[in-house]
C-alpha positions as CSV (number, residue, x, y, z in Angstrom):
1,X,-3.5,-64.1,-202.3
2,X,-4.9,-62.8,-199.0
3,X,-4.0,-58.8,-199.1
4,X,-4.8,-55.8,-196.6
5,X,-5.7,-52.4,-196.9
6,X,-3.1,-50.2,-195.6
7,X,-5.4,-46.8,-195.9
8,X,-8.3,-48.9,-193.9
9,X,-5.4,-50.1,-191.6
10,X,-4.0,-46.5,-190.2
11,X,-7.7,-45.4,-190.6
12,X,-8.6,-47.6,-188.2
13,X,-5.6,-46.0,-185.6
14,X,-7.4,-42.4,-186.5
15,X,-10.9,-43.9,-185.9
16,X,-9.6,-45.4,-182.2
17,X,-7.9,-41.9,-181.4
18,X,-11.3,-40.3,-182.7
19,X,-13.9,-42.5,-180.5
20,X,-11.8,-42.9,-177.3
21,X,-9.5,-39.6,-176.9
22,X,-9.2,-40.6,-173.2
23,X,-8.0,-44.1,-173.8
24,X,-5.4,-43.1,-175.8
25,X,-4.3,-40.2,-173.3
26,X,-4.6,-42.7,-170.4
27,X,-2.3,-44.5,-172.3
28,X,0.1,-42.0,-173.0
29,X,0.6,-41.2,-170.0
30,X,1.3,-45.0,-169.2
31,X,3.8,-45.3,-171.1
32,X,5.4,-42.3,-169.7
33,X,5.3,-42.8,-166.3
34,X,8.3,-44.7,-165.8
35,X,10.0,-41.8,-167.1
36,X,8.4,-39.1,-165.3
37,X,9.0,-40.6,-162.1
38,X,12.6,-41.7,-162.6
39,X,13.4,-37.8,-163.9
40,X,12.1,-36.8,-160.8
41,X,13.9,-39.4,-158.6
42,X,17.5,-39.1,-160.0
43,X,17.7,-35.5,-160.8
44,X,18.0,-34.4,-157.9
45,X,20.6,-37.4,-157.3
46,X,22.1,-36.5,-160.2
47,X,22.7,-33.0,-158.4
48,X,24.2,-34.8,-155.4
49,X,26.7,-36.5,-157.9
50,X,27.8,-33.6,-159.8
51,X,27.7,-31.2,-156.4
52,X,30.0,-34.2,-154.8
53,X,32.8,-34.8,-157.9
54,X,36.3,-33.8,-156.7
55,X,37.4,-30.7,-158.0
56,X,40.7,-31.8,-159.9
57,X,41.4,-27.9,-159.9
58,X,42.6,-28.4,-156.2
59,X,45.3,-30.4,-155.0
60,X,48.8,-31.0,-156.4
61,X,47.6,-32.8,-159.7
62,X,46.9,-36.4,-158.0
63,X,44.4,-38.4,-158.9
64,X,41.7,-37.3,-156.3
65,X,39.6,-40.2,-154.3
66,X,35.8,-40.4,-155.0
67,X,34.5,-38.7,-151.9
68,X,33.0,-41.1,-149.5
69,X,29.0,-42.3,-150.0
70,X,29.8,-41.4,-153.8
71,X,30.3,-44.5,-155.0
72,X,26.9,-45.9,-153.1
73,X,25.2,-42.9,-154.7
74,X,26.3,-43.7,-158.2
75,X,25.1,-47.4,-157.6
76,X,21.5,-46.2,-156.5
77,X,21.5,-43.9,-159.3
78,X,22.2,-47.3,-161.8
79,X,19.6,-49.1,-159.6
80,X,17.2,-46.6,-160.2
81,X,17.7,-46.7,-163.9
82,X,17.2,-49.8,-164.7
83,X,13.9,-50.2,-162.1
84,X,12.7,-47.1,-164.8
85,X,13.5,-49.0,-167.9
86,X,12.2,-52.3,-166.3
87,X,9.0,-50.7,-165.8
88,X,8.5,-49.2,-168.6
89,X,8.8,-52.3,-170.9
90,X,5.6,-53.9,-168.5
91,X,4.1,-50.3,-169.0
92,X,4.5,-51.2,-172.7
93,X,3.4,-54.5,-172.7
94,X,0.5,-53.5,-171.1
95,X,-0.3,-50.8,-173.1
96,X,0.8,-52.4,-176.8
97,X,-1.8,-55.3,-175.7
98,X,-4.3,-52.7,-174.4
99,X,-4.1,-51.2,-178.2
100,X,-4.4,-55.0,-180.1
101,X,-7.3,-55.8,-177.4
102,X,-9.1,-52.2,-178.6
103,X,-8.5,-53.0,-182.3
104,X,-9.1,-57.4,-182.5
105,X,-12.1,-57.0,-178.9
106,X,-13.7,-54.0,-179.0
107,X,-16.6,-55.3,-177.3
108,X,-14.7,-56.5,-174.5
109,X,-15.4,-54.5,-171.2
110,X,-12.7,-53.3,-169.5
111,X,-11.1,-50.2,-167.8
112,X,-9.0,-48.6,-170.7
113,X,-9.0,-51.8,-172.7
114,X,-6.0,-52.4,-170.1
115,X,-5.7,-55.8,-168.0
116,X,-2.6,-58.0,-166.4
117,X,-3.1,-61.2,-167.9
118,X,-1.9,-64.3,-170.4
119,X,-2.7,-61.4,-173.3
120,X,0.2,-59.0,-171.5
121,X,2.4,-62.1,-171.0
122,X,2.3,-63.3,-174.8
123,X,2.7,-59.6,-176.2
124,X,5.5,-59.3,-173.6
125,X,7.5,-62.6,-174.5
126,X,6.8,-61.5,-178.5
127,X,8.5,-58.2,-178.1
128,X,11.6,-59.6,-176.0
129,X,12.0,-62.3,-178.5
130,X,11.8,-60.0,-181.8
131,X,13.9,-57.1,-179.8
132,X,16.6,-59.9,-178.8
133,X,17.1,-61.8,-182.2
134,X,17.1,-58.2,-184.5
135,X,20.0,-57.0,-181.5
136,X,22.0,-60.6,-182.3
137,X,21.3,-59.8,-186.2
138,X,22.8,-56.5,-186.1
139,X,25.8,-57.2,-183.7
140,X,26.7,-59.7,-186.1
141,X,25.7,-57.1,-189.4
142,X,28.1,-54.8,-187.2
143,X,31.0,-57.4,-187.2
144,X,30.4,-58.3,-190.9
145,X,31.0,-54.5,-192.3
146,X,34.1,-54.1,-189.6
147,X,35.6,-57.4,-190.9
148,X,35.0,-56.3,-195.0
149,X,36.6,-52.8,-193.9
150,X,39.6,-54.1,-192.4
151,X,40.1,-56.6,-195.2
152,X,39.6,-54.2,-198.2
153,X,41.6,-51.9,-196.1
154,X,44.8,-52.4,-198.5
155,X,42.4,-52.3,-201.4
156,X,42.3,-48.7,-200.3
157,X,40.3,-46.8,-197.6
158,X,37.5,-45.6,-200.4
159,X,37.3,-49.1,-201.7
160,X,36.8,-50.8,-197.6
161,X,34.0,-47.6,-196.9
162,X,32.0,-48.1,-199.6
163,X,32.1,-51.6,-199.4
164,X,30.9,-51.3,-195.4
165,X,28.6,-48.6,-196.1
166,X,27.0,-50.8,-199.0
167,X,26.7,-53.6,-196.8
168,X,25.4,-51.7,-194.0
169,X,22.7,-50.3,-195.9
170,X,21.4,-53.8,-197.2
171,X,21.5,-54.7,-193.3
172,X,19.4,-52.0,-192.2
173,X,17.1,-52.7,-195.4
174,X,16.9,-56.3,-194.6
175,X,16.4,-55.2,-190.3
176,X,13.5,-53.2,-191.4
177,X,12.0,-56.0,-193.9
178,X,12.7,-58.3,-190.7
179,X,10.7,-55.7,-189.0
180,X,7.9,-55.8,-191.0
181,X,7.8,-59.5,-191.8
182,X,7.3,-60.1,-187.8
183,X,5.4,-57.3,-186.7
184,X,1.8,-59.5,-187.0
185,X,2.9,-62.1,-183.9
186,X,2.3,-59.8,-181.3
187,X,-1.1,-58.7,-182.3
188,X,-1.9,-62.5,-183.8
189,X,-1.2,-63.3,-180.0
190,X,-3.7,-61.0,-178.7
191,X,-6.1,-62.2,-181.6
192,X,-5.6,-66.0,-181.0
193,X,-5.2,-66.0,-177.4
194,X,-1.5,-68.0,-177.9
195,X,1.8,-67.3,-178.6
196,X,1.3,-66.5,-182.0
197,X,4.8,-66.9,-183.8
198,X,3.9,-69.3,-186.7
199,X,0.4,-67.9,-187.4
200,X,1.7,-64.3,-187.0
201,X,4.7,-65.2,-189.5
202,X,2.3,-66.7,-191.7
203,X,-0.5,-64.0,-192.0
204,X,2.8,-61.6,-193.3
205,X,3.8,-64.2,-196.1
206,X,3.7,-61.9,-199.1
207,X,3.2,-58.7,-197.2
208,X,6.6,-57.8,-195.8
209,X,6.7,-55.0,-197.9
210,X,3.3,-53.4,-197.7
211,X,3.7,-53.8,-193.7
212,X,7.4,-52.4,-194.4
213,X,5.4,-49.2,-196.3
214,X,2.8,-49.1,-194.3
215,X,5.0,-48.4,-191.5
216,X,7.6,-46.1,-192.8
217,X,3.9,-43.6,-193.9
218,X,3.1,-44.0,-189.8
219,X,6.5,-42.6,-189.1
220,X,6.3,-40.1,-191.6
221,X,2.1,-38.9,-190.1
222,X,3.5,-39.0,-186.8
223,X,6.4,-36.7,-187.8
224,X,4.0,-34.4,-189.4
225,X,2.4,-34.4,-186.0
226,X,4.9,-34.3,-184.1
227,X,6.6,-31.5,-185.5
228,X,3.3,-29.4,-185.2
229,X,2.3,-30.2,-181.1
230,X,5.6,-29.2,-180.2
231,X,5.8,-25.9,-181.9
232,X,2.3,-25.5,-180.4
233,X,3.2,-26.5,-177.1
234,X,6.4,-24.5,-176.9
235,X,4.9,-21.6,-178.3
236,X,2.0,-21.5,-175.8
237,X,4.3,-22.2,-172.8
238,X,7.0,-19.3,-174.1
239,X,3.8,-17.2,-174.5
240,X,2.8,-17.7,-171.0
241,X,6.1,-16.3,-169.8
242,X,7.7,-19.2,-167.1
243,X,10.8,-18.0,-165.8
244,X,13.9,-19.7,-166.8
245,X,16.4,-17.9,-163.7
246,X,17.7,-20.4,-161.4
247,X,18.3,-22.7,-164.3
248,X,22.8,-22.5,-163.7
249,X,21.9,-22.7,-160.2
250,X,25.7,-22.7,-158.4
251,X,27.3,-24.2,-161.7
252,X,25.2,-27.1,-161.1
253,X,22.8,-27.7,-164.0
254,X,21.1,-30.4,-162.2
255,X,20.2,-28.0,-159.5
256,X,19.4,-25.6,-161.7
257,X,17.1,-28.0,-163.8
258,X,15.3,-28.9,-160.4
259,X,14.9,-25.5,-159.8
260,X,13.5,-24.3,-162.6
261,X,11.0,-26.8,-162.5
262,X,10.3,-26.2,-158.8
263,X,9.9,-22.6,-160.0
264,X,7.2,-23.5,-163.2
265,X,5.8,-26.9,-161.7
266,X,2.3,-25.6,-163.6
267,X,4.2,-25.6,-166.6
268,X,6.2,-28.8,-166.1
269,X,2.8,-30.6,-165.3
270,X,1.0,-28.6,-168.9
271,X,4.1,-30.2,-170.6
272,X,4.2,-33.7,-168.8
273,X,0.5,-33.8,-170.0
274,X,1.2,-32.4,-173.2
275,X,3.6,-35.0,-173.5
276,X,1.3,-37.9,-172.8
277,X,-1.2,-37.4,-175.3
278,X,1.4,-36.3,-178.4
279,X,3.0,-40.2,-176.9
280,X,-0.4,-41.7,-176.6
281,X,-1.5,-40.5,-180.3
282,X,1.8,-41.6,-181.5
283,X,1.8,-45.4,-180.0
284,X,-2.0,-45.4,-181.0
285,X,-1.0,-44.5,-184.8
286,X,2.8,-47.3,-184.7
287,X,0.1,-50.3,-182.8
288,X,-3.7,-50.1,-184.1
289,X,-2.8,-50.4,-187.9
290,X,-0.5,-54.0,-187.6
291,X,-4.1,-55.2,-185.3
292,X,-6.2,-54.1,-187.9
293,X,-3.9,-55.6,-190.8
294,X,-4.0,-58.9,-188.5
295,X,-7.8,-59.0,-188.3
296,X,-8.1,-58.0,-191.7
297,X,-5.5,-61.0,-193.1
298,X,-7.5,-63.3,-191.0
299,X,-10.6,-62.6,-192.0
300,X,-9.7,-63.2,-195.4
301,X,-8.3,-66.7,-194.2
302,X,-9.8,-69.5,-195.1
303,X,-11.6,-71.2,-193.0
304,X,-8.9,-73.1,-190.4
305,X,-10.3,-76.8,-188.9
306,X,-8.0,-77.2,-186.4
307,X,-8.5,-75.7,-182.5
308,X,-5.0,-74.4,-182.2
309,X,-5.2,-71.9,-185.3
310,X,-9.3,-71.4,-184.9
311,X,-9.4,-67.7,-183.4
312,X,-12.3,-68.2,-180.7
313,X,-13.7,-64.5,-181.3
314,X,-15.9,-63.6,-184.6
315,X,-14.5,-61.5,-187.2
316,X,-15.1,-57.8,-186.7
């Protein structure tokens, strides 16, 4: 049976975050930036909101009309949330494909290992797919446990809750074995140039559960690190001494979030950066190891005679 070495796998994320530091900042900060520039769009409308809310402390006890333009504002504010999460799901297509590309094509030139092309289209229709079918899986997991509660109900209320909280757990188990089981067609895309859903399903026959392990120890490292760059972070910045005064500017903490930050913008841009390269290690670590576990299982392949499973780049 074909296998793959999960140590060689995340060493592989270390050894990219070792040789190209930048990359992995650059993309960081990518993925980010969606979320940097819708903070700094819809706080301040966020202020404007809150400042504009009708102060059910005057007037006779009525219900109180939404002040004119608020409505409009709330609608922008919506607007702009969704353009954020919209672009930050082609920031991470982009970026998840930048990270297979890095792993599968090293040798490929290219700014970043990031391009726009059929590589970012097949990652991106991968990702939607899996994201869409494990929502419908747990909305109906959801509906499963509420229907066993309410029908053990009379059985008694300890009796319905374990019985939910049982089957829950199985769902989650079998979610993250689901998980695991698909996570090689986005990279197999990248690897084969196509959208990759059989051969990616196949190359995981057999290895659900080391790619199920294999993740859950990347989540586990990147807590590690996690936990230690912010301590570090905070504890430089709170060394530094910003000031934290305007923060409950006029009652409004949106206003007083916006100028706190006008106040420390040196320290808001340390953090933002900060940020970035905590994110970019930490996308680095979840991607690179599932590319290298691809290249690795097809390696091992057989040899394949037809064109449409034949990957048209070498082995690395």
């Amino acid at each position: 049976m074909k296998r793959f070495s999960i140590g060689a796998s995340i060493g592989d994320g270390f050894g990219l975050i070792r040789r190209r530091p930048l990359t992995v900042f650059v993309w960081g900060l990518l993925i980010l930036a969606p979320t940097f520039a819708a903070l700094g769009l819809m706080l301040p409308a966020m202020g404007e909101l809150f400042a504009g809310m009708p102060d059910h402390d005057v007037g006779q006890g009525g219900p109180s009309a939404l002040p004119e333009g608020m409505v409009a504002q709330m609608m922008q504010f919506q607007m702009g949330s969704l353009l954020a999460n919209f672009g930050q799901y082609l920031m991470m297509a982009l970026v998840y494909t930048a990270v297979f590309r890095a792993v599968l094509r090293p040798d490929e030139s290219s700014f970043f290992s990031l391009r726009v092309g059929m590589d970012e289209l097949r990652v991106a229709v991968a990702g939607l797919a899996i994201g869409l079918g494990v929502y419908v899986v747990m909305i109906l997991g959801l509906l499963v446990c509420l229907a066993l509660g309410f029908a053990l109900w009379q059985q008694g209320a300890a009796a319905a809750l374990w019985t939910a909280g049982i089957v829950g757990g199985l769902l989650f188990l079998t979610v993250l074995w689901g998980l695991a089981r698909l996570s090689l067609i986005a990279p197999a895309s990248v690897l084969y140039r196509d959208f990759a859903f059989v051969q990616g399903w196949k190359l995981a026959a057999g290895k659900a559960w080391s790619l199920l392990g294999m993740m859950l120890l990347i989540y586990m490292l990147f807590l590690a690190v996690y936990i230690v760059a912010v301590i570090a972070v905070v504890s430089a910045i709170s060394a530094a001494g910003p000031t934290w005064s305007g923060v409950g500017h006029a009652g409004n903490p949106f206003e007083g979030m916006g100028a706190w930050m006008n106040a420390n913008w040196p320290w808001v841009v340390v953090g933002g950066l900060a940020a970035a390269a905590i994110y970019g290690v930490f996308m680095t670590l979840m991607i690179a190891p599932f590319a290298s576990a691809c290249r690795q299982l097809d390696r091992t392949s057989e040899p394949q005679t037809g064109p449409e499973t034949a990957s048209p780049e070498p082995a690395l």
